[in-house]
C-alpha atoms as a printed R data frame, in Angstrom:
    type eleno elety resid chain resno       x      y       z
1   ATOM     1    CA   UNK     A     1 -13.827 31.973  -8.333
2   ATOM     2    CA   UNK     A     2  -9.698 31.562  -7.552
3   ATOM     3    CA   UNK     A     3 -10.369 27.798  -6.066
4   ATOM     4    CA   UNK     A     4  -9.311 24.092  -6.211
5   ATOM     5    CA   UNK     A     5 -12.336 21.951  -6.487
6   ATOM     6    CA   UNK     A     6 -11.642 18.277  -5.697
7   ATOM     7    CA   UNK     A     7 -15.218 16.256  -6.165
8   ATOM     8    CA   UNK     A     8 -15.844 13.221  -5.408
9   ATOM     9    CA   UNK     A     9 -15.420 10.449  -7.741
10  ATOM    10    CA   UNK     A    10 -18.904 10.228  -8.415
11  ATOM    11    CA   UNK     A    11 -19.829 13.584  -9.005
12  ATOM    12    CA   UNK     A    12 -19.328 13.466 -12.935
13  ATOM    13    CA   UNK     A    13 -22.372 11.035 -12.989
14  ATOM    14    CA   UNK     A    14 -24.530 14.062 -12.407
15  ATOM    15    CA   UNK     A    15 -25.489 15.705 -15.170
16  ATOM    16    CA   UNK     A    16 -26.032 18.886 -12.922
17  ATOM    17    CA   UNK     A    17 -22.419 18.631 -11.151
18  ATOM    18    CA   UNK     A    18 -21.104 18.286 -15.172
19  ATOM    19    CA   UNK     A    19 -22.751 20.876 -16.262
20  ATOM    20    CA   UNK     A    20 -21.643 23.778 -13.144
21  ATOM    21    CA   UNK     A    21 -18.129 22.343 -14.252
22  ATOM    22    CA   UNK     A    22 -18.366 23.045 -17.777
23  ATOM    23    CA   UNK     A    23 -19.678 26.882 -16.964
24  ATOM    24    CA   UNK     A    24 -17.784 27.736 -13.869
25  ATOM    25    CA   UNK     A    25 -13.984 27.199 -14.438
26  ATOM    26    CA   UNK     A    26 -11.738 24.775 -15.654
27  ATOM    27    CA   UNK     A    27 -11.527 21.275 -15.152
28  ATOM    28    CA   UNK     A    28  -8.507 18.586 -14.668
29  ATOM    29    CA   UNK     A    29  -9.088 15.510 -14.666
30  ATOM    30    CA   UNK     A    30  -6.234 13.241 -12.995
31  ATOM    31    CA   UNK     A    31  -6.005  9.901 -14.298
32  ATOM    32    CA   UNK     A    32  -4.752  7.196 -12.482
33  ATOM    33    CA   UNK     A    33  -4.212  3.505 -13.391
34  ATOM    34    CA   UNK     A    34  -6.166  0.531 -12.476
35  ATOM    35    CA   UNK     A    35  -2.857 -0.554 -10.708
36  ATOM    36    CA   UNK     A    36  -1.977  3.279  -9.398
37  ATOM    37    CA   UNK     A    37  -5.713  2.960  -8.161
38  ATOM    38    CA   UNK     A    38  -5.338  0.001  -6.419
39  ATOM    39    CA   UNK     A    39  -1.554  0.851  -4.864
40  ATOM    40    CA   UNK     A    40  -3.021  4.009  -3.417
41  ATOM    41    CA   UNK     A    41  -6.095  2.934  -1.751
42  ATOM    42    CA   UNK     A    42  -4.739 -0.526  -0.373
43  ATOM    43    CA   UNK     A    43  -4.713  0.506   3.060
44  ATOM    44    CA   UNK     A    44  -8.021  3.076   2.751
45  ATOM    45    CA   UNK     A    45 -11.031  1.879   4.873
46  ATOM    46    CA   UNK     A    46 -12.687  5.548   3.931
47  ATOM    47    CA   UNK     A    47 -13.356  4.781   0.540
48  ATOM    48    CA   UNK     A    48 -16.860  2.904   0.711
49  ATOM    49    CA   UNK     A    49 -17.460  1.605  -2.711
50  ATOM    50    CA   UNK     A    50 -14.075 -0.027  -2.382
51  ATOM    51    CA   UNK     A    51 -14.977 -1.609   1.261
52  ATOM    52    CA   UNK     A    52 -17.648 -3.815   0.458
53  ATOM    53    CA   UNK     A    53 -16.213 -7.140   0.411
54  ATOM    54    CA   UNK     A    54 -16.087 -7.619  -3.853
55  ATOM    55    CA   UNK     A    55 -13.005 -7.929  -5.262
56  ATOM    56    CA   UNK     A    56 -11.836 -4.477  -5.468
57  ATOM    57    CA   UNK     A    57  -9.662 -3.946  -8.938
58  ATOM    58    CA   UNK     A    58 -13.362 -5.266 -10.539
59  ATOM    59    CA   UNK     A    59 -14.795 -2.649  -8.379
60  ATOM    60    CA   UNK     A    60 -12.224 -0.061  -9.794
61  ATOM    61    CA   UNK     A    61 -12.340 -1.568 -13.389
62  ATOM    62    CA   UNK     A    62 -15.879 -1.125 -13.540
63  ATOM    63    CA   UNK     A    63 -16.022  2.546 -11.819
64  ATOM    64    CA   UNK     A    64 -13.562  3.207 -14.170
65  ATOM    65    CA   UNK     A    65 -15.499  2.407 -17.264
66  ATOM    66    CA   UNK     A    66 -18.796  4.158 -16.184
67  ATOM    67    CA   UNK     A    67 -16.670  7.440 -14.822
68  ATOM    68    CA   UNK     A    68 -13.728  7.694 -17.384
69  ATOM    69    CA   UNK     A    69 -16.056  8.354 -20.619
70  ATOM    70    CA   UNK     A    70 -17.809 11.659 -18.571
71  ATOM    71    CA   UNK     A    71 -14.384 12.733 -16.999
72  ATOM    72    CA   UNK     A    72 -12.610 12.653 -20.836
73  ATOM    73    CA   UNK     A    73 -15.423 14.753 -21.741
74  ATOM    74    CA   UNK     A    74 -15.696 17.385 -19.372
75  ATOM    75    CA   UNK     A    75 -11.753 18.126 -18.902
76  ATOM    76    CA   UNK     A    76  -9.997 21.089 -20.285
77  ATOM    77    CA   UNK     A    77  -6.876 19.333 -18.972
78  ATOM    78    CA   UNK     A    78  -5.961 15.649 -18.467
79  ATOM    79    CA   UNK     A    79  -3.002 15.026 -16.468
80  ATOM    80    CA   UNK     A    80  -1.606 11.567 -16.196
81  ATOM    81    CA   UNK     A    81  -0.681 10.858 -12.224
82  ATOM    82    CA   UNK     A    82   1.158  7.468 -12.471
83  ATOM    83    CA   UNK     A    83   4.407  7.621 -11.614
84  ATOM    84    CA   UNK     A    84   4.362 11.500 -10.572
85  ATOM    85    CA   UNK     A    85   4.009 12.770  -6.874
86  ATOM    86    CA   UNK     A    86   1.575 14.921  -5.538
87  ATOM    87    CA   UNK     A    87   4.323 18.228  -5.914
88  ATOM    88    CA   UNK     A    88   5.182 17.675  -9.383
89  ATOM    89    CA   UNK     A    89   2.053 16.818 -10.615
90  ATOM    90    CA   UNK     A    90   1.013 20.545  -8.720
91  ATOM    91    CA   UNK     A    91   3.739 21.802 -10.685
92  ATOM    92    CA   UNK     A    92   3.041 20.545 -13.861
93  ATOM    93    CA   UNK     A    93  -0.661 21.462 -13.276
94  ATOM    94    CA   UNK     A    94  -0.288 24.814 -12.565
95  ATOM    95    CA   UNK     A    95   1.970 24.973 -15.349
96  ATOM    96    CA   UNK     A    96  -0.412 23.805 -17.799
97  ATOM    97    CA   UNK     A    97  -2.971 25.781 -16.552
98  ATOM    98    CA   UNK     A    98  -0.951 29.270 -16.652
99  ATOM    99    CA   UNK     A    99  -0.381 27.999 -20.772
100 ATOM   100    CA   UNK     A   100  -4.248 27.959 -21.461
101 ATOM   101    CA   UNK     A   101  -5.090 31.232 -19.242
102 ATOM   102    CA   UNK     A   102  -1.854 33.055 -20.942
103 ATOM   103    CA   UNK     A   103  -0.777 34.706 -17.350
């Protein structure tokens, strides 16, 4: 209770993970891009599903179909992130969060 959960991208594909979202708080998803995606891992060597050697926007493109159906559905909130830092998409967040808990 009173935290910031940040799973990893994979996590939605549990049913188990999905459902201890759906009961325990609320959940924002932040889309990205396929081009967003790919601008802000181009330098990451800790991501390994991106580090295998495949041509990575096909890697993202198709992580992206599987994921982005579960994440839709499980979100209370979906924020767009392209084009928006990390502050005022905290802002905006937070904002958007105080709206739908009325404090």
């Amino acid at each position: 209770k009173g935290i910031v959960l940040a799973t990893g991208g994979g996590a939605v594909l549990s049913e188990d993970v999905r459902k201890a979202l759906r009961h325990n708080g609320l959940v924002v998803y932040l889309h990205a891009s396929i081009d967003m995606q790919m601008d802000r891992t181009r330098n990451s060597k800790n991501r390994p599903l991106l580090n295998t050697g495949a041509n990575r926007r096909e890697v993202l493109e198709q992580l992206m179909e599987e994921r982005e159906p579960l994440y839709r559905q499980e979100a209370d909130v979906i924020y767009e992130t392209d084009g928006r830092s990390p502050q005022t998409a905290a802002r905006e967040i937070a904002e958007e969060v105080r709206k739908l808990w009325q404090y």
